[in-house]
N, C-alpha and C positions, 0 to 999 in steps of 0.2 A: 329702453324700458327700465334696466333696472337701476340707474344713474338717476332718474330723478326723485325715483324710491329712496334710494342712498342720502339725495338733498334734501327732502324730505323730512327725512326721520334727524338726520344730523343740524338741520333745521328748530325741529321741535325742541333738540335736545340745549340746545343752544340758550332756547329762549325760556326752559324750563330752569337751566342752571342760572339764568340770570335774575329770574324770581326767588331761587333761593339765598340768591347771593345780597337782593335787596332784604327780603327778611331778616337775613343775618346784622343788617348794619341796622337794623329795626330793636333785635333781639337778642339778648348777651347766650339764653341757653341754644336758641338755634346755631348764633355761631359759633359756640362749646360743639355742638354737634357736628357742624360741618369740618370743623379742624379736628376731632377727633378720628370723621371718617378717613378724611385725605393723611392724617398720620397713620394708622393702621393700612390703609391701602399702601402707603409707601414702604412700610415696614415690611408687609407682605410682597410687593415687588422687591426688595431688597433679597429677601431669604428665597425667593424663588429664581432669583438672580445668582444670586449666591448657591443656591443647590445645582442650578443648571451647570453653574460654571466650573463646578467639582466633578462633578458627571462627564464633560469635556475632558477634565485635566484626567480623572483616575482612566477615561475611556484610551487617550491618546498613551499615559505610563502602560497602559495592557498590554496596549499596541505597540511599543515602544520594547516592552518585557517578552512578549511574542517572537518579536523580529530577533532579538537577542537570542531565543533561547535555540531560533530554528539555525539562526548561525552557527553555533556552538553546543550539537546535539551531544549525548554518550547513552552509553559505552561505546571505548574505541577499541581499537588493538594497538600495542602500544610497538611501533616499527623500532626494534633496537638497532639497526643498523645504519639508519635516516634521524635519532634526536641529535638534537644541541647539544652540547657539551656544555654546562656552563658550571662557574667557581663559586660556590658559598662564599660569602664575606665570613657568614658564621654559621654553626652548627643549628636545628634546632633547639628550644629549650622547652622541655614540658614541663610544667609545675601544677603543682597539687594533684595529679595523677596517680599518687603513691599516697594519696590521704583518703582514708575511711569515708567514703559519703553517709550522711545520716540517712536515707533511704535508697535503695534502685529498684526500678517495675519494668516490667516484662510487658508486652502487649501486642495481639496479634490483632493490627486494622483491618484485615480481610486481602490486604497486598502483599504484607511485607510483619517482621516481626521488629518492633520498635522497642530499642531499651534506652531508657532516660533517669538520670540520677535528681537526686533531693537534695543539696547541701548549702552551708553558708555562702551567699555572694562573696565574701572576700578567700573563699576557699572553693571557688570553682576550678574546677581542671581547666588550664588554656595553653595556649605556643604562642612561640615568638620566637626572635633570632632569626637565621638562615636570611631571606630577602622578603620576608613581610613586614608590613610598613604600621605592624601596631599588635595587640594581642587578641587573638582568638580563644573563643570564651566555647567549652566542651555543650551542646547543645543535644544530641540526640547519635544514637545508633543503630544502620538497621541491616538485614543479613538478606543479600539473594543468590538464591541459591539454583540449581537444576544438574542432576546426571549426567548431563552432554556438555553444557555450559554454563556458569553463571551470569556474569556480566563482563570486566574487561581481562582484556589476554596481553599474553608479550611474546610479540614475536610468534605469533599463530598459536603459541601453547593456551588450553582452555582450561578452565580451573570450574570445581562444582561449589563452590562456596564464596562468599566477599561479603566482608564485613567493610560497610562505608561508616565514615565517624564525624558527621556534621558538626561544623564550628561559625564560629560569626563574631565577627571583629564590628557593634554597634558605632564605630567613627567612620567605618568606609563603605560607600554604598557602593553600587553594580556589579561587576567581575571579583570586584574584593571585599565585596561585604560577609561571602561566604567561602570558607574552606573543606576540603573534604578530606579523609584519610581514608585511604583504601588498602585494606587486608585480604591476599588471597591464602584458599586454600586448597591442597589438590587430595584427591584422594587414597587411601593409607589403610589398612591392618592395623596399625595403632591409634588408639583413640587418645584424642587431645585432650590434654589436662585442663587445659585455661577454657577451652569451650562447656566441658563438662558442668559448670556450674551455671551454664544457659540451655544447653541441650539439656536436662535434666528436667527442668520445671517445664517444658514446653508441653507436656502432655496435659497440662493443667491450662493452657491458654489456649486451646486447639482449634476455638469457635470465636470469628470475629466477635471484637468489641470488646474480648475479654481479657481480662490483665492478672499480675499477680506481684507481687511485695520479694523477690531474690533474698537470699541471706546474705548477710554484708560482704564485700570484698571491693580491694580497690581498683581503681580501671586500669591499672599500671596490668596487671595481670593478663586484661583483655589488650589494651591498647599499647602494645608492645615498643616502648620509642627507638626510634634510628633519628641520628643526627644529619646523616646526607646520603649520596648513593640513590637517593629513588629519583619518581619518573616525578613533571607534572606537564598539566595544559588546560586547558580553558574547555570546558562542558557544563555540563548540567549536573544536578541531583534529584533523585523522585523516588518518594516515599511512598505513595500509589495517594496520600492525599494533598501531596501540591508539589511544584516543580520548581528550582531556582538556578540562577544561575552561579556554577563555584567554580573557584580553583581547585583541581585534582592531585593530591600529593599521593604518587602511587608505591608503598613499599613493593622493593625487590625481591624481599626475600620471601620465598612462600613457604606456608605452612599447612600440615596437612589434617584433616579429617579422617574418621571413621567411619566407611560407610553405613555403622549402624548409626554413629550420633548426624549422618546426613537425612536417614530414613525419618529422624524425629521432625528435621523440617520440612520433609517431602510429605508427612502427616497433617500439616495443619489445614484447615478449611477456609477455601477464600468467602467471599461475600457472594456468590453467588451458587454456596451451598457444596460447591465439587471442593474436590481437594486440590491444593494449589501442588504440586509435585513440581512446577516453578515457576519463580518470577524472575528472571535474569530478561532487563531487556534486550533488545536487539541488537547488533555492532552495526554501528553509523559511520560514514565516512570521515573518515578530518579533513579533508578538505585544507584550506588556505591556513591551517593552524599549527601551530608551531608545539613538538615534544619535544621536551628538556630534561636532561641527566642532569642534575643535582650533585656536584662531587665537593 
């Protein structure tokens, strides 16, 4: 029944476009029209070709970035009696970290507290040296925190504080297009000097979405360099608004807070109105993944 409907209609159309086509050798603007229609229909198969086939490629890189990141979950604990041992060629090198940024802003996204600097491109804070294969360029900082735990441990000790320090080398993609620094802190009766000029303003960014302008200072203060001695390995990073895949450069050496300058970021309000008292994600297995001493 419905096949000769099919022949039919495929039929008519047949004999319909071949009336057009004699017209056309009849008449200069009918065949303007007819080559106008068929290049605009091609045009439009092209870009609708062309968006399908991005929507493949970006659908399958998601896919591709997914399987990645569930391989290589964090926070770990970092087992000191099971890493690698391995020999720097060279120390790290931090530059422009001890230079004055023309601005730094504070910002509480509703997950995590973000602090990102304003200065000249050829005076960004970045690293290199040690066994990275190019320079990391100072990107973003953000702090989680909680009473019991933050995020990663060494050797089962838990820390209420970690400050991670997002970098990104734009030459290298996947595993090493992204670096992290990771600072802990454990808690103290002394209140830390270098945090002070972030614990300070936070009463002022309390409510997602809201930011604020820091008095100047340079990130050498925050981002304290070591040349070797720390941990790294292959996980994740998440700012509570996207997740990527980095290299984990974890300092040793810890440093400690005050639980009243802890209490200013167990104050801040998440997005969904409570108070966030913390975001340190969960300890994830390592699994098939290699920790490495850095000496």
């Amino acid at each position: 029944m419905l096949l000769p409907i099919i022949d039919f209609v495929w039929l008519k159309f047949i004999r319909a476009f071949a009336v057009v086509m004699q017209l056309a050798e009849d008449s200069r603007l009918i065949m303007m029209l007819v080559s106008c229609t068929m290049a605009v229909a091609f045009i439009l198969n092209v870009h609708s070709g062309r968006a399908i086939f991005w929507d493949v490629v970006n659908t399958l890189a998601n896919r591709r970035l997914k399987s990645k990141l569930d391989r290589q979950p964090s926070p770990i604990d970092i087992p000191k009696n099971t890493v690698i041992r391995r020999q720097l060629r060279l120390p790290l090198k931090w530059t422009h970290y001890e230079d004055l940024p023309m601005a730094t802003v504070l910002e509480n996204n509703g997950r995590t507290v973000i602090m990102r600097i304003y200065t000249a491109i050829n005076f960004m804070p970045h690293l290199s040296g040690a066994e990275l294969l190019g320079r990391y360029h100072f990107v973003e900082a953000i702090f989680k925190w909680g009473s019991l735990k933050s995020e990663h441990s060494i050797g089962q000790q838990q820390f209420c504080l970690e400050m991670q320090a997002l970098h990104r080398c734009n030459q290298l993609k996947g595993n090493l297009e992204y670096l992290t620094l990771s600072y802990l802190f454990a808690l103290s009766s002394v209140k830390n000097e270098q945090l002070k000029q972030i614990c300070d303003q936070l009463r002022w960014i309390l409510w997602p979405g809201s930011s604020i302008e820091l008095p100047p200072f340079h990130l050498e203060s925050l981002l304290q360099p070591f040349g070797a001695g720390h941990y790294s390995y292959l996980g994740t990073y998440d700012n509570g608004d996207v997740v990527l895949p980095t290299t984990w450069l974890i300092n040793p050496t810890i440093s400690t807070i005050s639980s009243r300058q802890l209490a200013h970021f167990e104050g801040m309000y998440g997005k969904d109105g409570s108070t966030n008292w913390s975001n340190g994600r969960q300890e994830q297995p390592l699994g098939s993944r290699n920790v490495y001493l850095n000496l």
